[in-house]
N, C-alpha and C positions, 0 to 999 in steps of 0.2 A: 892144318886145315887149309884146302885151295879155296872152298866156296862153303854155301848154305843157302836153304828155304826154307822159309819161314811163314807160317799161314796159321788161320784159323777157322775153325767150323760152327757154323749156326743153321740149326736143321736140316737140310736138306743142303745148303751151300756154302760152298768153299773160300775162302778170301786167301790169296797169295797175297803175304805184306812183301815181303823180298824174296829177292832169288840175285845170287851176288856169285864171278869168280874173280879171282885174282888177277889181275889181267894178263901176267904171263901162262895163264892156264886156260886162257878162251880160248875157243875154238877147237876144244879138245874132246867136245860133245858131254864134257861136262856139267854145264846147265841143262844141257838135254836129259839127264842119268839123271838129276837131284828133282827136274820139273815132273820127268814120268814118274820118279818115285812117291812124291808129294801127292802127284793125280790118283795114281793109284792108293796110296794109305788112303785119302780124302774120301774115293769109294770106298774102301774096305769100312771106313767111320760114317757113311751113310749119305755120303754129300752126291748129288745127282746131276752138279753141275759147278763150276767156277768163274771165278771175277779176280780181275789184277786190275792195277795203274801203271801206265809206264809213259814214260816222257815220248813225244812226239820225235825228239831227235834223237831217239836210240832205236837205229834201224834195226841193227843186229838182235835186239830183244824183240823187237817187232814181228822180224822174222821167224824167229822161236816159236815167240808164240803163236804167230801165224801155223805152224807146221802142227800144231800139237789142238787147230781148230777155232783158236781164238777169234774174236774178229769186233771191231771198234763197236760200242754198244750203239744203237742205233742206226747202225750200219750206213749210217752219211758221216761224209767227213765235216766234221767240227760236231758233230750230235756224241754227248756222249765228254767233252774237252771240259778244262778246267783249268783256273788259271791261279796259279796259290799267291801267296802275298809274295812271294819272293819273283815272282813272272814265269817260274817253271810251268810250261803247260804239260799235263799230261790227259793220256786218252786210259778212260775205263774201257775195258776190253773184257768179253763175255767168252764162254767156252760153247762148243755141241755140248748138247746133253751127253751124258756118261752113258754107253751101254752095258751092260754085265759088266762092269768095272773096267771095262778098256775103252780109252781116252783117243 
């Protein structure tokens, strides 16, 4: 196995818990293949829309997600941040609406 995603569905929306590659395998458009496949199942199961977390200094997943519609919830920067007990911050990050199931 190079990678995995992993999510869950609550009515109508999507929760990405992880999305993970190996690091010799990034950049291979591998997270790309596992995130549309995850978008896509997530419509086929009824979800109309998605939500992830991702750390502030992970440009590269940023980027991802960015390309695939994402965009920091609240759409100001720091709206939307969190800061865990450990000082990792991360940004929730919201999807476009699903259209006919293409993300």
């Amino acid at each position: 196995m190079v990678g995995f995603c992993s999510f869950w569905r609550v009515l109508d929306e999507l929760h990405i818990n992880n999305l993970a590659v190996l690091p010799e395998y990034r950049r291979a458009h591998i997270g790309t293949a596992l995130l549309r496949r995850v978008l896509e199942d997530g419509a086929r199961l009824g979800a109309s829309r998605a939500t992830l977390e991702v750390r502030r200094s992970n440009e590269a997943a940023r980027m991802l997600y960015e390309k695939f519609g994402f965009s920091v919830a609240g759409g100001a920067l720091g709206v939307g941040s969190t800061t865990t007990s450990s000082g990792t911050v991360r940004r929730s990050m919201t999807s476009a609406t699903c259209a006919r199931g293409r993300w």
